[in-house]
N, C-alpha and C positions, 0 to 999 in steps of 0.2 A: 130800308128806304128812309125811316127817321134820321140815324146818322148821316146817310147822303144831304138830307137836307140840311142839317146842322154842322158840316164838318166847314163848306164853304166862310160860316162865321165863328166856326169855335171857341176861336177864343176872347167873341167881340157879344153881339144880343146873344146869340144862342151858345153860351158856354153852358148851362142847365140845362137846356134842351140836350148837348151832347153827354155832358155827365152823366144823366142819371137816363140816358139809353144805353151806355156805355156797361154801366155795371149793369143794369138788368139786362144786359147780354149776356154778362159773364158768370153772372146768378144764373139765369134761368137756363142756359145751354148747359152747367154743371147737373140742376136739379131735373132739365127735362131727361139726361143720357142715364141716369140715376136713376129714374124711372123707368124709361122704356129697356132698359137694359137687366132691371128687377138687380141691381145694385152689382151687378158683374161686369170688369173680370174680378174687380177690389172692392169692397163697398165704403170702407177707411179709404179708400185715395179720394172719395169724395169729399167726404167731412177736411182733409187736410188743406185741398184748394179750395173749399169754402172757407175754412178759418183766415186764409191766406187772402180769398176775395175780400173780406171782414175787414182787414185790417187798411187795404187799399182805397176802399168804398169810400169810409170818410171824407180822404184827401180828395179822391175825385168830385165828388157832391159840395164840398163845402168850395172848394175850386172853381165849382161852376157858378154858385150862388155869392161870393163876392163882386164887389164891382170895381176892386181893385186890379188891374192887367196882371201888373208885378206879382204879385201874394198869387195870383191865380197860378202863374208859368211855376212860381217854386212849390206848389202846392201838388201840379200836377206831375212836374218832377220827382216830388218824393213817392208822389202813386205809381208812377212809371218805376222808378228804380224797384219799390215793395214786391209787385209784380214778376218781372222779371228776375228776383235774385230769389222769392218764392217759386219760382221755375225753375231754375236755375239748382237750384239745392236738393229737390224734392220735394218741395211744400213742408218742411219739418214743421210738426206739431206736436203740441204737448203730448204725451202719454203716446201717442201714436208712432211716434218718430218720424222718419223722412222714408220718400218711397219713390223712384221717376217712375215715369208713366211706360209702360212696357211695351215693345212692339212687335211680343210674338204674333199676335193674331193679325197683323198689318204686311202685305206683300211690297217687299222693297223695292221692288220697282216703284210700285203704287205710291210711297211715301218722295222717292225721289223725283218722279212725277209732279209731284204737290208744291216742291221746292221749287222746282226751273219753273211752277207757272206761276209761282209768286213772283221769282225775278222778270218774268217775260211780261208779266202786268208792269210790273217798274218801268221795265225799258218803252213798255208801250205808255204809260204816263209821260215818260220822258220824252217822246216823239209829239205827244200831242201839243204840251208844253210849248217847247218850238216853232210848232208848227202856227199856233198861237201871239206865240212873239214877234215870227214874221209874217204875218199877216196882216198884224197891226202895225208892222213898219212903214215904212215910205218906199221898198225893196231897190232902197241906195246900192250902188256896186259891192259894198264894203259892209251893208247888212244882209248881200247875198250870201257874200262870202264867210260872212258867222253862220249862216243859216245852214252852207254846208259844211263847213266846219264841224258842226253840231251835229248832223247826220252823222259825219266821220267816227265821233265820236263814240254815238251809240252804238255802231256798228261793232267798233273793239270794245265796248265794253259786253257784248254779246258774245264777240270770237274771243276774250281771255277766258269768261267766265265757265264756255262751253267747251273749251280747248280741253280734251282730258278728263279733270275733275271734274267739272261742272258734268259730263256724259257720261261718267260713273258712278254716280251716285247709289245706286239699285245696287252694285257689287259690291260697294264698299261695305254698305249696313247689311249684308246677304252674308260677308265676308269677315264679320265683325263677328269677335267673342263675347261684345257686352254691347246687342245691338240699340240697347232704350238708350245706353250713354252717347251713344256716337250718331243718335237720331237729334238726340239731344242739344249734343254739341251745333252737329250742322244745323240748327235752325238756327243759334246765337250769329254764326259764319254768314248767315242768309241776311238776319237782319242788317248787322254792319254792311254787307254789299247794296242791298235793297236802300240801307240810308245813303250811304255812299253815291246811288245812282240818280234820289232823291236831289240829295244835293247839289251836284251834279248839273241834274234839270236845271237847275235856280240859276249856276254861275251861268248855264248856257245860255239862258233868258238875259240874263245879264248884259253880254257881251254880244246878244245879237241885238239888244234894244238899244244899246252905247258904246259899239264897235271901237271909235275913237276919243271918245272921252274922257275925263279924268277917270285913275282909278282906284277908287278908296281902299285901305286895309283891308278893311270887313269883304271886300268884294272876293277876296283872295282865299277867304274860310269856304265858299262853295265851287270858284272855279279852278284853285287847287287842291282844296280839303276834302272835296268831294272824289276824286280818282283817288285819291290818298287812302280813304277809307275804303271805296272799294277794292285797291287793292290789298289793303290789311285784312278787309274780309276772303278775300280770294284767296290768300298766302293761308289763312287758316283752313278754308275749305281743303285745298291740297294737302295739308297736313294730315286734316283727318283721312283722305283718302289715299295718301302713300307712303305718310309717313316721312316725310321731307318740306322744303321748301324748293323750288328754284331758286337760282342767286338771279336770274332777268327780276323777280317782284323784289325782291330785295332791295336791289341798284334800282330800279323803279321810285319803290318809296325814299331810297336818301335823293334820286333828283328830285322827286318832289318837294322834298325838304328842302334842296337847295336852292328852287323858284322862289318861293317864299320871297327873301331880301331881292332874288336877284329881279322879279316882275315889276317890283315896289313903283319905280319911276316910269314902268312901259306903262302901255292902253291896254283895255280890255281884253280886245281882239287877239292882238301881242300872245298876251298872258297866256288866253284862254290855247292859241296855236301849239307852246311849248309847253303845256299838261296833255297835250293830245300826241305831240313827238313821241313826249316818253308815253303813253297807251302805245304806241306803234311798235316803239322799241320791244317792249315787252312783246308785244305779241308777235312782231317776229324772231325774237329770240326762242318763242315757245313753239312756231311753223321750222326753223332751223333745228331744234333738238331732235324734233320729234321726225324731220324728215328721213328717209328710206330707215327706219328703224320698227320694229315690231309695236303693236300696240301696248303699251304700258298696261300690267296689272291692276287692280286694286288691292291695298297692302294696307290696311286702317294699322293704327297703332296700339289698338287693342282690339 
């Protein structure tokens, strides 16, 4: 409840309020599971993401307690990277060494579960998002027309995600010979898409609040960098689940790269339409593969 209240100004009065509820989450959910669990299944994998929490805390606390903006965003960047590359490794610590976090005692289903409802939260932030933006429009012809656009949009980014990989999840880590790594992995895969969808939201607000209006550089990091990222996070998700990539996300991500220069001189609307062609492309290129053919496997790559 505290971070809901504090996230709306994060990085504005309540940067302290969000900081230092931030780490006393991350402290106290390590020290309470540590407790009620009487230090099992590791009682060292505590101590390693507390030392790892240790190191983060600073940055976020002192972060919040500036009243510089700038020092605060690079401050919190170096917390955020600390974090996640303490994830990411094991937590390695001194004397301890490094250890991931194991998911025998976790039914895979159960964990893939946990994945699609982080991204089906995203998608449904993103819906709200929109639904917000045109509300508050003037519901001009041409901010109707963003507004369903917009839908469009969320809707493929729903049917790539879930096409396949994204609904094999539970077989994949079931199917895995090193299932802490490949649990692992897919939470990095989730982030990237989860940002990506984030982002996403932002160009869609964008282009449904200034359908025809000038269209800045900067406007082009969320209404094309956002499908971009999710689908680099998607290519990776499929990875860990078959050990492949499609060539549809492939030629996906270089159109994307190719909008870029080519959006520069269009509108919003323009832009935002052909990031959404290619979502389509893709995802009927993945309805075409998979048509009268057997259900594909899951095949982790380790």
């Amino acid at each position: 409840m505290t971070m809901a209240v504090a996230v709306p100004d994060g990085f504005g009065a309540r940067a302290s309020l969000f900081a230092i509820t931030l780490v006393t989450l991350q402290v106290g959910r390590v020290v309470y599971f540590h407790i009620a669990g009487h230090g099992r299944p590791d009682p060292q994998q505590s101590i390693r993401i507390m030392f790892w929490f240790g190191l983060s805390a600073p940055f976020w606390i002192v972060g919040g307690l500036v009243n510089d903006g700038d020092v605060r965003g690079w401050l919190w960047a170096v917390a955020v990277l600390v974090d996640y590359t303490g994830s990411y490794l094991g937590w390695p610590t001194p004397r301890l060494g490094a250890q991931r976090l194991g998911v025998q005692g976790i039914a895979a289903e159960h964990l893939a579960e946990r994945y699609q409802q982080f991204l089906l939260i995203a998608l449904g932030e993103a819906i709200f998002v929109i639904g917000l933006a045109f509300s508050g429009s003037g519901f001009h012809a041409e901010q109707t027309a963003a507004f369903v656009l917009a839908l469009a949009t969320t809707v493929l980014l729903w049917r790539i995600y879930f096409h396949l990989a994204g609904g094999t999840l539970g077989a994949a880590v079931g199917n895995s010979g090193d299932p802490a790594r490949l649990a692992t992995d897919m939470a990095f895969a989730h982030l990237a898409m989860i940002a990506g969808i984030v982002l996403t939201g932002v160009g869609m607000e964008l282009y449904i609040t200034e359908p025809f209006g000038p269209l800045p550089a900067t406007w082009l990091i969320p209404i094309i960098g956002g499908p971009a990222l999710f689908l680099a996070g998607r290519s990776a998700l499929e990875y860990q689940v078959f050990a492949r990539i499609s060539r549809s996300r492939i030629v996906g991500l270089l159109a994307l790269a190719l909008l870029v220069p080519a959006t520069l001189p269009l509108r919003p609307l323009t832009a935002g339409t052909a990031a959404t062609l290619v979502l389509l492309g893709v995802a009927g290129a993945d309805s075409r593969h998979s048509r009268h053919r057997p259900r594909e496997m899951a095949r982790p790559p380790f």
